[in-house]
N, C-alpha and C positions, 0 to 999 in steps of 0.2 A: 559736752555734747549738746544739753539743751540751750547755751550758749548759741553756739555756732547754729544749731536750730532755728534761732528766733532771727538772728543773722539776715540767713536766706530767707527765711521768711519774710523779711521786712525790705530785702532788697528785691523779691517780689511782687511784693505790694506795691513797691515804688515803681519798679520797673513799669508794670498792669498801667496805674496811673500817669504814668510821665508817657508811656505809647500813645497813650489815647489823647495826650494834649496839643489842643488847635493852637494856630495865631492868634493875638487878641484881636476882638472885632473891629478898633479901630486902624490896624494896622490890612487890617483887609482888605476895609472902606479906600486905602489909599494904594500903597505898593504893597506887595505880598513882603515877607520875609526873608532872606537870604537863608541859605540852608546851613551857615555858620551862625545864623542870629539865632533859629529854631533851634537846631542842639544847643547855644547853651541857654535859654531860656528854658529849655526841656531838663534841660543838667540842673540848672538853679531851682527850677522845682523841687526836685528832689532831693538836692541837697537838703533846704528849708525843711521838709517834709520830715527829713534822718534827723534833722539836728530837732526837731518839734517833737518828733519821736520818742529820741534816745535822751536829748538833753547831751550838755558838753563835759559832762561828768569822765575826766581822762582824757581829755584832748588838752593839747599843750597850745600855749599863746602863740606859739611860732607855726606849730600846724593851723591852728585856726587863721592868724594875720596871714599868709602868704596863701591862704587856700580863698582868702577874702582877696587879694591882689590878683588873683586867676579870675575870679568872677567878676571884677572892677573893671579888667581888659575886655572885657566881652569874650572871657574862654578863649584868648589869643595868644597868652604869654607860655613860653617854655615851661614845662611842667617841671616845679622843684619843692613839692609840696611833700617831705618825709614823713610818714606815719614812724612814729619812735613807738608808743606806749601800744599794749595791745588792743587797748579802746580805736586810738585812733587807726592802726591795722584794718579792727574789724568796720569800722564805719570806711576804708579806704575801698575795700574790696565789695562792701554793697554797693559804693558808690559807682564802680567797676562793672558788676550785675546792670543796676539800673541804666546806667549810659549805653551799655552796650544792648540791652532792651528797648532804648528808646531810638533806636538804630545809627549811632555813631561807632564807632571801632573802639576798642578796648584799650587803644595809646591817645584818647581824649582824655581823658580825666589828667590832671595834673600830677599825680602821682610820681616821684621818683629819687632816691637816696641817692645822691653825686659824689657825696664824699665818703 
């Protein structure tokens, strides 16, 4: 339970901060953002933010490698990012929380077991 506690909790925290984040100033100064660039620069926050948090302590090479190929695309590519261990689960579904706080739909995150 105090598990799953700290969880929400942290996917709160991030969520609070990843709402509240602007464009960078330079990007201001010239054209605004696309509203596909803003979520994921919003998403990549918080990811950084989860992994600076929690550390990768249970996260697998392959969850991490392919969740680094989502972020590489600029949050474009087909979600095939499986959480296997329960580490990576719970760090899937803060991620889940926070996206869908920072006002993207909850089928953003890359998330999903095909096979």
């Amino acid at each position: 339970m105090a598990r799953w506690t700290m969880g929400v909790a942290l996917a709160a925290c991030l969520a609070c901060f990843v709402a509240g984040e602007t464009a960078p100033a330079r990007a201001q100064a010239t054209e605004p953002q696309s509203w596909p660039e803003i979520k994921c620069a919003r998403y990549r926050k918080a990811w950084s933010d989860a992994l600076a948090h929690r550390g990768t302590k249970g996260l697998g090479r392959d969850f991490l490698e392919r969740h680094e190929a989502f972020l590489a695309s600029g949050c474009t590519t087909k979600g095939d990012v499986c959480p296997r261990s329960a580490e990576e689960l719970d760090l899937a579904n803060m991620m889940v929380v926070a996206a869908m706080n920072a006002g993207t739909a909850s089928t953003f995150p890359p998330f999903a077991c095909r096979k």
